[in-house]
N, C-alpha and C positions, 0 to 999 in steps of 0.2 A: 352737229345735227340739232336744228330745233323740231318741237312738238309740240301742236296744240287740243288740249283736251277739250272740246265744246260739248257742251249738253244740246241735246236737239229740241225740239219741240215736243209737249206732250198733247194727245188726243185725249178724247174721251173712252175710247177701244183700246186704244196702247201705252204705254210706257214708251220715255224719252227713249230714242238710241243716244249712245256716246260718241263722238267724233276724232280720229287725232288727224290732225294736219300736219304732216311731216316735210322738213326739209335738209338739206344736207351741205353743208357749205357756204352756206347762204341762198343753197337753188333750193325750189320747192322740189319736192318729190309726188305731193298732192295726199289725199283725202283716204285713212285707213274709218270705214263706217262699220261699226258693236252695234249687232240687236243683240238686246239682255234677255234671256228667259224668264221674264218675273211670273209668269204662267204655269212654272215648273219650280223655279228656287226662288223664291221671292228675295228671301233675306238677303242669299248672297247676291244674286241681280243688285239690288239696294245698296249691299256694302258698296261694289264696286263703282255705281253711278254718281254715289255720295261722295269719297275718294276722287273718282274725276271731276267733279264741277269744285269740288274744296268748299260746297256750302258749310259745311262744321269747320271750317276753321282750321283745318289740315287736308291733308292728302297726297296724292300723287305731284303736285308741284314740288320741282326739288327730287323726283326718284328717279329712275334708269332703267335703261333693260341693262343688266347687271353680266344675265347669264344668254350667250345666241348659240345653239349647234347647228347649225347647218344641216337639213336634212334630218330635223325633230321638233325643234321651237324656239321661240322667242321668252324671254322671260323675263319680268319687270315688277318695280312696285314695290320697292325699297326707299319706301321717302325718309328712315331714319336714321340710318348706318350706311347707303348705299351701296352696299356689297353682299346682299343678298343674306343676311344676317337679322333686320332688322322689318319695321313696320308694325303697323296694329290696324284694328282693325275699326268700325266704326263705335262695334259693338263691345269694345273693348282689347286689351290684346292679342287675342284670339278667340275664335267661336269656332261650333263644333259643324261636321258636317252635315248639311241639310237633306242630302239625298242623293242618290247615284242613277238614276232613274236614266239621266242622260249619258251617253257613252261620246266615246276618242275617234270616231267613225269614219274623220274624213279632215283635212286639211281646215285650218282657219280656224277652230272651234277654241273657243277662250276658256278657259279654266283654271282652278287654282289651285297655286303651288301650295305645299304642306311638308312639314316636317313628320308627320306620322299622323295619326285618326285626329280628328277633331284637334287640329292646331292652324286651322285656317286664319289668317291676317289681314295682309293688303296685295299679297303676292298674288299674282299672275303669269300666265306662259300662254303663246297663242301658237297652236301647235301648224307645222307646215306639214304633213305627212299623218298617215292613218296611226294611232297610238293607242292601238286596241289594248294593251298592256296595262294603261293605266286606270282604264275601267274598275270601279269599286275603292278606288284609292286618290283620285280627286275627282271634285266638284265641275261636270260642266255646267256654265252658266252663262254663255252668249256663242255669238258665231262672227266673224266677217263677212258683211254683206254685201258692202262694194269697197274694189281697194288693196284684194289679194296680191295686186303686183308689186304695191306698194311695202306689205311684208315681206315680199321674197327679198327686194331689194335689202332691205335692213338685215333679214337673215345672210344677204353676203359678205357683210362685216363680221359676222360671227369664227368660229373657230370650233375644231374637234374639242376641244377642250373648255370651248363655254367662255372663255376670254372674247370679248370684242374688241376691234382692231382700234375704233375711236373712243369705245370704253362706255363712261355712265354718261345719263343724260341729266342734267340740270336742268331747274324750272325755276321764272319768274311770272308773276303777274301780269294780265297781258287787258286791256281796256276793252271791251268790246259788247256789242247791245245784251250778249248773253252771258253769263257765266263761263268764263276761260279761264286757259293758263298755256304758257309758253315753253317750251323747253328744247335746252339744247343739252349736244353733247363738246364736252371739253378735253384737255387731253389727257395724259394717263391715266389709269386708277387701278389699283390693285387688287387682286380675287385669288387670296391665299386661300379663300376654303374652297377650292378650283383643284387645289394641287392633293397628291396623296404621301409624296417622298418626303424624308424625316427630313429635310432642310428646310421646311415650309411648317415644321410643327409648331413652331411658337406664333405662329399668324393664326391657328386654328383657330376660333369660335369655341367655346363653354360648350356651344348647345349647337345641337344638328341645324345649318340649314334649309329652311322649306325650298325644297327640289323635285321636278317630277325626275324620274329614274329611267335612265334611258340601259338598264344593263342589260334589257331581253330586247334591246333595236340592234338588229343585226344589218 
């Protein structure tokens, strides 16, 4: 599967939205369109738009959606470890929560994943179903504006279990009049901290995962 991150165009009223062009096999799949709340979160809006275009110098080129459920979200933005382990943020390795102000209300709403309070990074989950649960415990900071079929499709590689079928998605450098980046996915990859059974302990991570919590989705 490739992805392409495009910055959009900025007004004088708004802030860029973020673009990914998604395709799958070599066929397109077409256009997932992020408006950022910078009217609500600034900072984190900013992390995340800074991380897609790669203007500093890192980013999202090179991460995955690591973690799919099927009927919860999408989750992505692993550009260091790619296994849902790793990333930072623009601000540093992590920055604190900016505000809860915005709620899990409805399909498509972008927000970020976290290891517990104020451990936000580069992680993201873009939720397909209402995830009232996780109000007060991450950050919303954009929506999908056009392009929702485009998530579903990708949420059907996913798994009960957060494995994806085609796995991480890789990124290169991609030429184009605006700030891009390319990404595909390759094939296997492995998501030991996926698993709970003692034969998968030695894979564990030192340190918790940034995961939203799917354990009150029934």
């Amino acid at each position: 599967m490739s992805m392409m991150f495009r910055r959009g165009l900025s007004t004088a009223k708004t802030m860029s939205n973020v673009f990914f062009d998604i395709a799958h096999d070599g066929q397109a799949l077409g256009r997932v369109e992020f408006k950022l709340f910078d009217d609500v979160v600034p900072k984190t809006a900013r992390n995340f738009r800074e991380l897609a275009t790669g203007q500093n110098g890192y980013g999202y080129e090179g991460s995955g959606f690591h973690r799919v459920i099927p009927n919860f979200m999408l989750q992505g933005g692993d550009f260091t470890r790619h296994n849902g382990t790793g990333g930072k943020s623009i601000y540093g390795e992590k920055f604190a929560d900016e505000n809860f102000k915005l709620k899990h209300t409805k399909p498509g709403l972008l927000s970020s994943a976290n290891a517990g309070p104020n451990t936000n990074g580069s992680q993201f989950f873009i939720t397909t179903i209402v995830t009232s649960w996780l109000d007060g415990k991450h950050v919303v900071f954009g929506e999908v504006v056009s392009g929702m079929d485009i998530v579903k499709k990708v949420e059907s590689l996913g798994s009960d279990s957060g494995k994806v079928s085609t796995t991480v998605i890789r990124a290169r450098p991609s030429v184009a009049p605006v700030l891009a980046l390319t990404v595909l996915l390759p094939p296997s990859f492995p998501f030991p901290f996926l698993f709970s059974s003692s034969s998968h302990s030695k894979h564990r991570p030192r340190e918790r995962s940034p995961s939203p919590s799917r354990e009150l989705f029934k």
